[in-house]
C-alpha positions as CSV (number, residue, x, y, z in Angstrom):
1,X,-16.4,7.5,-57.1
2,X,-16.3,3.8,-58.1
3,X,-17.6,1.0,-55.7
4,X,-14.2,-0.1,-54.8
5,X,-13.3,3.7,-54.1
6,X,-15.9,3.7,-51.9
7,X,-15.7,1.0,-50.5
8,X,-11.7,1.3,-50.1
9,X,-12.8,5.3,-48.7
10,X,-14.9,3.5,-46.1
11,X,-12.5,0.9,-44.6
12,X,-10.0,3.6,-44.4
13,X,-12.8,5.5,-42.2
14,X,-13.6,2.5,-40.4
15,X,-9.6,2.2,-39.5
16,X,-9.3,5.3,-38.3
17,X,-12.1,4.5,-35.5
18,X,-10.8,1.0,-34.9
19,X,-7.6,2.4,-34.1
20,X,-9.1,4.9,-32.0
21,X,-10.8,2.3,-29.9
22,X,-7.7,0.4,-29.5
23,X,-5.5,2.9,-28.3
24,X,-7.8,3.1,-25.1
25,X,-7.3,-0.3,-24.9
26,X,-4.1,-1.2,-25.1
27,X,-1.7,1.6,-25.1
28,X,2.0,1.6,-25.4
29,X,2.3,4.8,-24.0
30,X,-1.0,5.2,-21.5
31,X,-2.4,8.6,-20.8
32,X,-2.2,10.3,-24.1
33,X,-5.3,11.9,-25.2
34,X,-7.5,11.2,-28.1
35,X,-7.9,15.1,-29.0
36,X,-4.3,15.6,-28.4
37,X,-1.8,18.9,-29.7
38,X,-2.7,19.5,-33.5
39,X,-5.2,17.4,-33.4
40,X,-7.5,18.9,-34.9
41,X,-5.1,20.7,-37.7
42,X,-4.1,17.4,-38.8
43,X,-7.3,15.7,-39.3
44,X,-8.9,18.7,-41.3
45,X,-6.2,20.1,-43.0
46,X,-3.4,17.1,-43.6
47,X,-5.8,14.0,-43.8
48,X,-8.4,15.9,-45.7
49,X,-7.8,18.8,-47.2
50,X,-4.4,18.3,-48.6
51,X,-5.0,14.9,-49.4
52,X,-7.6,15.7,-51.8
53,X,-5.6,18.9,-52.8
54,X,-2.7,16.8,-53.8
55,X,-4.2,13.8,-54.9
56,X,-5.9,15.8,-57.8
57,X,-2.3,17.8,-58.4
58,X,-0.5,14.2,-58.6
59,X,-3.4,12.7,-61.2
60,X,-2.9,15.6,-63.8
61,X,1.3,15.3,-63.0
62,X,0.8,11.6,-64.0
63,X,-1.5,12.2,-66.6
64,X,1.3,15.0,-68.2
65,X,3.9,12.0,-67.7
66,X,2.0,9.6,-69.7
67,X,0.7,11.7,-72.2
68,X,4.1,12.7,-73.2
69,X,6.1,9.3,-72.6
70,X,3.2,7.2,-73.7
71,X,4.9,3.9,-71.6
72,X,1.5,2.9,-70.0
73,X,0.6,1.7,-73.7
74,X,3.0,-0.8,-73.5
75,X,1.0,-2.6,-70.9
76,X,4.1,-3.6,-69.5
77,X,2.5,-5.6,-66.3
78,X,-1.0,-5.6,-67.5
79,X,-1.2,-9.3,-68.4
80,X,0.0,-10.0,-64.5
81,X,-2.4,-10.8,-62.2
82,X,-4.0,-7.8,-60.0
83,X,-2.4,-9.2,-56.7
84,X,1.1,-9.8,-58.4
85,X,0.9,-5.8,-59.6
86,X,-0.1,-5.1,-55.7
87,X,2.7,-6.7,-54.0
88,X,5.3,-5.6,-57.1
89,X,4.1,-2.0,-56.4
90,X,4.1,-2.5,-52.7
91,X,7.4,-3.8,-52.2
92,X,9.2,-1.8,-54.8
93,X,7.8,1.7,-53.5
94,X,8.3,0.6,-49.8
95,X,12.4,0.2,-51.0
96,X,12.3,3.7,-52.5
97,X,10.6,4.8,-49.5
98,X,13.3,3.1,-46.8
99,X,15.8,5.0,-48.8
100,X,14.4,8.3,-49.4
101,X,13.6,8.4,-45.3
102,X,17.1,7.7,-44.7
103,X,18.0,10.3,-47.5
104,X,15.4,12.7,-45.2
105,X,17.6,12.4,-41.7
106,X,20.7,13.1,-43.4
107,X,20.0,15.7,-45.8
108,X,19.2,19.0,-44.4
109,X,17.5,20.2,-47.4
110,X,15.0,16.5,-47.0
111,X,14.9,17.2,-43.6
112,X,13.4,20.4,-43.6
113,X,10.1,19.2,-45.9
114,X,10.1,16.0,-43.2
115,X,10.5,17.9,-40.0
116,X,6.7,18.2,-39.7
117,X,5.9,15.1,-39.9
118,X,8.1,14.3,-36.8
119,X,6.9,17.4,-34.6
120,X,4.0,15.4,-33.3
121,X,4.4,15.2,-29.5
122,X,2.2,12.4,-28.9
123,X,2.4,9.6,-31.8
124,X,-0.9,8.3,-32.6
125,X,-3.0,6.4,-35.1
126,X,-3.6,10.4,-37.0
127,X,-0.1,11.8,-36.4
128,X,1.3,9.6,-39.7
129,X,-0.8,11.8,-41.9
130,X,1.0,15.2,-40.8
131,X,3.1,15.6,-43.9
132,X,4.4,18.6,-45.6
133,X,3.2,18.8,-48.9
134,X,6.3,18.9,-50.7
135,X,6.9,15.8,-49.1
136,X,3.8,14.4,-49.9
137,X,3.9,15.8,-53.8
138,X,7.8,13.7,-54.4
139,X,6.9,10.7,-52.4
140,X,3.4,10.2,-54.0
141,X,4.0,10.6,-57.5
142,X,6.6,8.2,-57.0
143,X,4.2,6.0,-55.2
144,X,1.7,6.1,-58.6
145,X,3.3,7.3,-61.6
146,X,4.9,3.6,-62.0
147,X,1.7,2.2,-61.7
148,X,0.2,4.0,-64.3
149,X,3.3,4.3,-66.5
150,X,3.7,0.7,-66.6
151,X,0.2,-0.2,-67.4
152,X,-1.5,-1.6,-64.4
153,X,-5.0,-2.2,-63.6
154,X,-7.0,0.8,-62.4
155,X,-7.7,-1.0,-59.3
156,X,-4.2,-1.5,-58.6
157,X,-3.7,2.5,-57.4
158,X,-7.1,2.1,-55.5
159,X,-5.7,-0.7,-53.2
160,X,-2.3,0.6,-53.2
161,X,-3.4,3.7,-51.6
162,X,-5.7,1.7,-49.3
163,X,-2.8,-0.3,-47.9
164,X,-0.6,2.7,-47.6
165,X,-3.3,4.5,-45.3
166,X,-3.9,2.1,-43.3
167,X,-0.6,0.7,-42.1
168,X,0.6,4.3,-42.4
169,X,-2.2,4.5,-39.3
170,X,-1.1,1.1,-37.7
171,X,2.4,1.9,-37.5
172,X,2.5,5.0,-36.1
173,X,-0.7,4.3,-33.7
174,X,-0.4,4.2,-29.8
175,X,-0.8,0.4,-29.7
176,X,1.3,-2.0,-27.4
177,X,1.3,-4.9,-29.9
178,X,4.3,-7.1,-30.4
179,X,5.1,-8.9,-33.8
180,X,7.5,-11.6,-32.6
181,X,9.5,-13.6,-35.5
182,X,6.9,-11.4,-37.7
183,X,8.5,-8.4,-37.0
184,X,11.5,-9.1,-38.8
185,X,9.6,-9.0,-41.7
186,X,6.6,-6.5,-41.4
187,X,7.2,-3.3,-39.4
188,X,5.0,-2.4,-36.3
189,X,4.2,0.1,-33.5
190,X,7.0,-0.9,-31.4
191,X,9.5,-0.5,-34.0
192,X,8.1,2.8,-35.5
193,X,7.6,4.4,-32.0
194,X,11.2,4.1,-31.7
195,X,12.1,6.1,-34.5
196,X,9.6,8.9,-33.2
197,X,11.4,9.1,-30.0
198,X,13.3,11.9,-29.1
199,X,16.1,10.0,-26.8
200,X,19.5,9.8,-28.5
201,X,19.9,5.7,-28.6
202,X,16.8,5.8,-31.4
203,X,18.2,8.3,-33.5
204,X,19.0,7.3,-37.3
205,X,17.2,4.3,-36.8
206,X,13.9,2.4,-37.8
207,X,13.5,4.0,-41.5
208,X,10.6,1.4,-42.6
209,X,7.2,1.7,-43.3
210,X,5.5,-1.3,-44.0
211,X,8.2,-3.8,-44.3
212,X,10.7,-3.8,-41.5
213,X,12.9,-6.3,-43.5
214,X,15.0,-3.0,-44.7
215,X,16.0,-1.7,-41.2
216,X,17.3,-5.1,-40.4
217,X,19.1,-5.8,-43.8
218,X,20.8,-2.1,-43.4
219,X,21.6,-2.2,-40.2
220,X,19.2,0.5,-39.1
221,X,16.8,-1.6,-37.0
222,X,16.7,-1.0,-33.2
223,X,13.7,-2.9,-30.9
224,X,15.0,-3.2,-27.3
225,X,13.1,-5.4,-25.1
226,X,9.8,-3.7,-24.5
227,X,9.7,-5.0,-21.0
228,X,13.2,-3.2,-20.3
229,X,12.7,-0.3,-22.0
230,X,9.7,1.9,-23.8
231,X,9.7,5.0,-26.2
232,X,8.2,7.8,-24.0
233,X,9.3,10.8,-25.0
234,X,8.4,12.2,-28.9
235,X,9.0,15.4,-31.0
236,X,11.3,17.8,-32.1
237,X,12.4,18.5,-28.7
238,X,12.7,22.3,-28.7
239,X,13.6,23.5,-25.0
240,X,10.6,26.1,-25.8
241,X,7.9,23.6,-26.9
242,X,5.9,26.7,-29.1
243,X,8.8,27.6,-31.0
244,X,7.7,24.9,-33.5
245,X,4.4,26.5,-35.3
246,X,1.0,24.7,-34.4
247,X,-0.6,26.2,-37.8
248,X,-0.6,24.6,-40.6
249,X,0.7,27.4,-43.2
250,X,3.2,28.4,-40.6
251,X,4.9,24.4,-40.6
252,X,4.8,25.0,-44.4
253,X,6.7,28.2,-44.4
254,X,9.1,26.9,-41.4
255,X,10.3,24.5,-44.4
256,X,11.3,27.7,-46.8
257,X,13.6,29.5,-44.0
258,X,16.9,30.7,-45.1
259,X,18.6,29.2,-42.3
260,X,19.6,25.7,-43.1
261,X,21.6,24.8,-39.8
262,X,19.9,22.4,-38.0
263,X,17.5,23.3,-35.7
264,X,17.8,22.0,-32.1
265,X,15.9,18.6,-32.4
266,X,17.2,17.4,-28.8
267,X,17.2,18.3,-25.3
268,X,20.9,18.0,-25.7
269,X,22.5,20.3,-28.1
270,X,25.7,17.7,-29.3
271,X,22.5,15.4,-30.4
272,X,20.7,15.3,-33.5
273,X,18.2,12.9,-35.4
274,X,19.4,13.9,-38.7
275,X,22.7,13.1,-38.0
């Protein structure tokens, strides 16, 4: 591990407490514990254990990539400078990103690798990282193959994937923290909450990650007056709340069922988030 890797490891670490602090703080939704549902599961086996499972599966599927396409010897952004590659990369994959989400919610085939991820019942600073792998596997080669294929610096993936973790954990943590003129631009709690919530005005809405800029552009944004009304209510909704699996092999497999109708997603059957 390089001195930038470990130091990028450490902030990431250092985040995850931060957050953790802050949430008792200054909630947006009080009350909700710090070793809440799946807790556990998602810190061990999604933040760690798949991460460094897949992250070693996506390096050799790059490495294949390059070796047979040779592009990252044309150097085609090496000669700009490391903060121009960051913010090309950023951008660019936060675009793809927007879109494939959107893709995700409309797409029952999408929607069954991204279901997971929104099965969380109380959204926290951790709950981002509950991902299924499949998931994980599309969205993350696309996230780094360009980087190397086109030549960047080797720092350039480092920070990339610092940034990514971290406002993955900002965005979806329990903080009460308003953006103003800003959020137009960058996305938020507030925003991101939104699109967690299981009540019907929030469905198909709020598809950004890091730049909120899309949802507005699109038409897809939806921030109601926080003082006037709050997210509070957050998963898939099921009328039998252990119908969705708490293990994490069993929310894999879920994915792989033969039935492809939509499972109920809303206290009220006409409703659906994927619509």
């Amino acid at each position: 591990m390089s001195r930038l890797e470990a130091a990028t490891f450490a902030t990431i670490v250092l985040a995850g407490a931060i957050f953790t602090f802050l949430e008792r703080r200054f909630a947006y939704n009080p009350g909700q514990p710090v070793f809440r549902t799946g807790y556990w599961n998602d810190i061990v086996l999604y933040c760690f254990v798949q991460s460094y499972v897949l992250g070693i599966v996506i390096g050799r599927l790059i490495l294949f990539l390059d070796q047979h396409t040779r592009w990252s010897h044309l150097h085609l952004v090496s000669h700009w400078p490391i903060l121009g590659q960051l913010g090309f990369f950023i951008v660019t994959h936060d675009l793809y990103i927007y879109l494939m989400h959107r893709l995700q919610h409309r797409w029952q085939p999408l929607w069954r690798f991204h279901e997971a991820h929104h099965s969380v019942p109380e959204v926290d600073w951790l709950s981002g990282v509950r991902s299924h792998s499949v998931e994980i596997l599309i969205n993350q080669t696309v996230e780094f193959a360009p980087i190397v294929l086109l030549g960047a610096a080797p720092e350039v993936a480092v920070l990339k994937g610092a940034v990514s973790a971290i406002w993955g954990m900002f965005i979806h943590s329990n903080l009460n923290v308003r953006l103003g003129p800003v959020g137009y631009l960058i996305n938020g709690p507030q925003m991101h909450r939104w699109h967690h919530a299981n009540e019907p005005e929030a469905y198909g809405k709020n598809f950004s990650t890091k730049l909120a800029i899309w949802d507005w552009l699109f038409g897809t944004a939806y921030l109601p007056d926080p003082t006037v009304s709050k997210a509070s209510v957050f998963g898939l909704g099921f009328k039998v709340p252990d119908q969705f699996p708490s293990g994490y092999f069993q929310q894999h497999l879920l994915a792989f069922r033969r039935d492809m109708g939509p499972i109920e997603t809303t206290p009220e059957e006409t409703q659906s988030p994927v619509a």
